[in-house]
N, C-alpha and C positions, 0 to 999 in steps of 0.2 A: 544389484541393489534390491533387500529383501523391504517394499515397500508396506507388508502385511506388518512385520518386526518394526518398522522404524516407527508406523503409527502407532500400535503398541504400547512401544515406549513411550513415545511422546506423550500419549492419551495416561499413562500410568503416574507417568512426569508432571505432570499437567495437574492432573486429581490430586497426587499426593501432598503438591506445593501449595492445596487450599482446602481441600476438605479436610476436616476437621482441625483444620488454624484457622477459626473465626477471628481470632486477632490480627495475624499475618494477611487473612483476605481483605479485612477493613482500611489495614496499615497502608495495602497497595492500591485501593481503591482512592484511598488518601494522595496518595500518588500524583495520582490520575490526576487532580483538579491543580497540581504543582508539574506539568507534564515533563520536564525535564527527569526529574526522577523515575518515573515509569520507565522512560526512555533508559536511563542509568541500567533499572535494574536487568533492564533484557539485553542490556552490554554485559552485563555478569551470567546470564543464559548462553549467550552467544558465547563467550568465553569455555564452557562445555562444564559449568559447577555443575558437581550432581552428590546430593541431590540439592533442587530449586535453595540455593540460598537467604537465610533473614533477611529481611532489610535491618540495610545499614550502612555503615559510613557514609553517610549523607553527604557530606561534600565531594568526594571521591564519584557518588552515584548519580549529583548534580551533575559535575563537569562531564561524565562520559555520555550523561542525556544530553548535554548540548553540545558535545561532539560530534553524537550523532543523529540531533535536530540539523547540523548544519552540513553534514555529508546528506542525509534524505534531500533536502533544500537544494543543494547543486547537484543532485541526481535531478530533480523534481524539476528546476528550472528549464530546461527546456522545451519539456510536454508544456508545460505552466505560458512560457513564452508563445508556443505554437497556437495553443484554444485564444489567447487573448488577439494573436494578429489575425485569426479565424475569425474572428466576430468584428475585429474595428472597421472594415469598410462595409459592411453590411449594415453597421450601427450608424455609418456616416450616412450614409445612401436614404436609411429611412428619413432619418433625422434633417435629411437636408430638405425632404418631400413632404414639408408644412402640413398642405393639404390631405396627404394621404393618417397622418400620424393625428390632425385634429378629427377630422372628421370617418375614421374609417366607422366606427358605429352604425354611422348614418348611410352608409355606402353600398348600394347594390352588387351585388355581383357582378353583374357587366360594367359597375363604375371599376372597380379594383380593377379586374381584368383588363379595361381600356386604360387604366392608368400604368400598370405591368407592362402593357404593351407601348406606351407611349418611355418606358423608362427602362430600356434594353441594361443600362449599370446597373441594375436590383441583379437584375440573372446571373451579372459577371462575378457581383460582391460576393452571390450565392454561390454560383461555382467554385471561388477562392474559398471561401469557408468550409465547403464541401472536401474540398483536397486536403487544405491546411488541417481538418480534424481526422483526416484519413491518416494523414503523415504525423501528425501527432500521435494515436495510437501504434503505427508500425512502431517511431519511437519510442514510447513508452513500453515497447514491449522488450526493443534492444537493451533498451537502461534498467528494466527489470532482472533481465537475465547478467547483468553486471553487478546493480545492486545488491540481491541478494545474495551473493559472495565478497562484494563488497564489503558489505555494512558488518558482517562476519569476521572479515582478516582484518577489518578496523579494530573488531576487539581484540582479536586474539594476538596480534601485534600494536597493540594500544598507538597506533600511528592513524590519523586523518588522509595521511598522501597513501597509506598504504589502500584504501579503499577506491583509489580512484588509479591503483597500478594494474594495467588494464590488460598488460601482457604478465602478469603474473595470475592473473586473477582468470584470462583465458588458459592458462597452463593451469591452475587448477580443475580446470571444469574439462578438461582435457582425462585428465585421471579420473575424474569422475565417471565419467564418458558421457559425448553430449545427450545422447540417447537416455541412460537415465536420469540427467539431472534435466532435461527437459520436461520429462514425464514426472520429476517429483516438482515442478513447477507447478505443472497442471494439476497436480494434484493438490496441493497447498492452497492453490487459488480454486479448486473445485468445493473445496473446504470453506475458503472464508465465504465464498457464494451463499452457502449452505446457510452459514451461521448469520448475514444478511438477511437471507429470507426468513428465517426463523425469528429472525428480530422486527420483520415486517409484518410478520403474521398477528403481531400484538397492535398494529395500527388498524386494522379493520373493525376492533372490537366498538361497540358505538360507546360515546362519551369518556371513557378509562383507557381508551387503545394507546392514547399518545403519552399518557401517563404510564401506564403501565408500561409498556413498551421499552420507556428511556428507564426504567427501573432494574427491569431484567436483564437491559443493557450495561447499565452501570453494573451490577453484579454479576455477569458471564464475560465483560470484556476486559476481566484483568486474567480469568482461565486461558482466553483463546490468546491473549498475545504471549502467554506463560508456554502455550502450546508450540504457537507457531514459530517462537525464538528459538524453542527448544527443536525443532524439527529443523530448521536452518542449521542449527549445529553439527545434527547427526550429517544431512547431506553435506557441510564442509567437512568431517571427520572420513566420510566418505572417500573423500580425493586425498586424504592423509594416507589412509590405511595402505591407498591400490597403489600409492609409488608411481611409476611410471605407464602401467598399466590399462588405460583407461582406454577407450575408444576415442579414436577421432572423427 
């Protein structure tokens, strides 16, 4: 897998689909605040149009955004489930300890301490939470590497059951070989880091950071999901090309 070409493209892909379409960038920004449609149009991405397709048939680009709002959502559910039963007995534990949650302000150090120490179930809550958000990210990481070939053969076979067919969707990434489509994970996700911090950089500015910030957000975040749908494609096209091929 030539990752140096596949950026490339994407980054070429990417640019072409907005710079200089001030109409086309507005339209999809418009999107954005109807989110199902954004969603739509990066099911017509995934699908492998080239180049970035108009928007349009609006119905057609609703329902395949909440096709796949509700595949994300039953991916999502179970990290979603795990952070929540991570926190409930920690939250009961504080919450049942009056004393500690009224007055902690007021509270010495060696108060907390003798109070931690008199309330051995804080540490266990804590331990629970500790695990359940460990085992949630493993999770999140198995359901990423499903997902995004998932969310992909949902397009490209316009089927919802198809994105959760888990032995097919392993036989893809098979020809891929896991080796590189691991490595174009990392790299995808080394990317959105990237594009993160660059949107963070505009919060330290004093007084205009937080404004500014959500501005050049709202205007760079219909490029990078243009980007990164379209890089999802090339790595599913991937495990098309190589046939049987791939590494295991």
């Amino acid at each position: 897998m030539d990752y140096g070409t596949m950026l490339d493209d994407t980054f070429a892909y990417a640019k072409e689909s907005v710079w200089g379409r001030t109409h086309r960038w507005l339209v999809l920004i418009g999107c954005m605040i109807l989110f199902p449609l954004i969603l739509g149009y990066m099911v017509h991405i995934y699908r492998g149009v080239t180049p970035a397709p108009e928007p349009g048939q609006w119905g057609s680009m609703f329902i395949d955004g909440i096709k796949l709002l509700i595949i994300e959502m039953i991916y999502a559910a179970p990290v979603i489930l795990l952070v929540l039963l991570a926190f409930i007995p920690l939250l009961f534990t504080i919450f049942a300890s009056g004393p500690l949650v009224a007055n902690y302000d007021s509270m010495t150090d060696t108060q907390v301490e003798q109070w931690l120490a008199s309330h051995p179930d804080f540490f266990t809550a804590m331990g629970i939470m500790i695990i359940l958000l460990v085992l949630a990210v493993l999770v999140g990481i198995i359901i990423t590497i499903f997902s995004f070939i998932g969310t992909v053969r949902f397009a490209r076979t316009k089927s919802i059951a198809e994105a959760f067919n888990f032995s097919a969707i392993l036989s893809h990434i098979r020809r891929i070989g896991w080796l590189n489509y691991l490595l174009a994970l990392i790299v995808i996700s080394i990317i959105g880091f990237i594009f993160g911090m660059i949107l963070n950089v505009f919060s330290i500015i004093p007084v205009i950071g937080n404004i500014v910030g959500l501005v050049v957000m709202i205007v760079l975040y219909v490029p990078f999901l243009i980007f990164s749908s379209r890089f999802a494609a090339l790595v599913y096209d991937t495990g098309e090309e190589n046939g049987n091929t791939g590494i295991l």
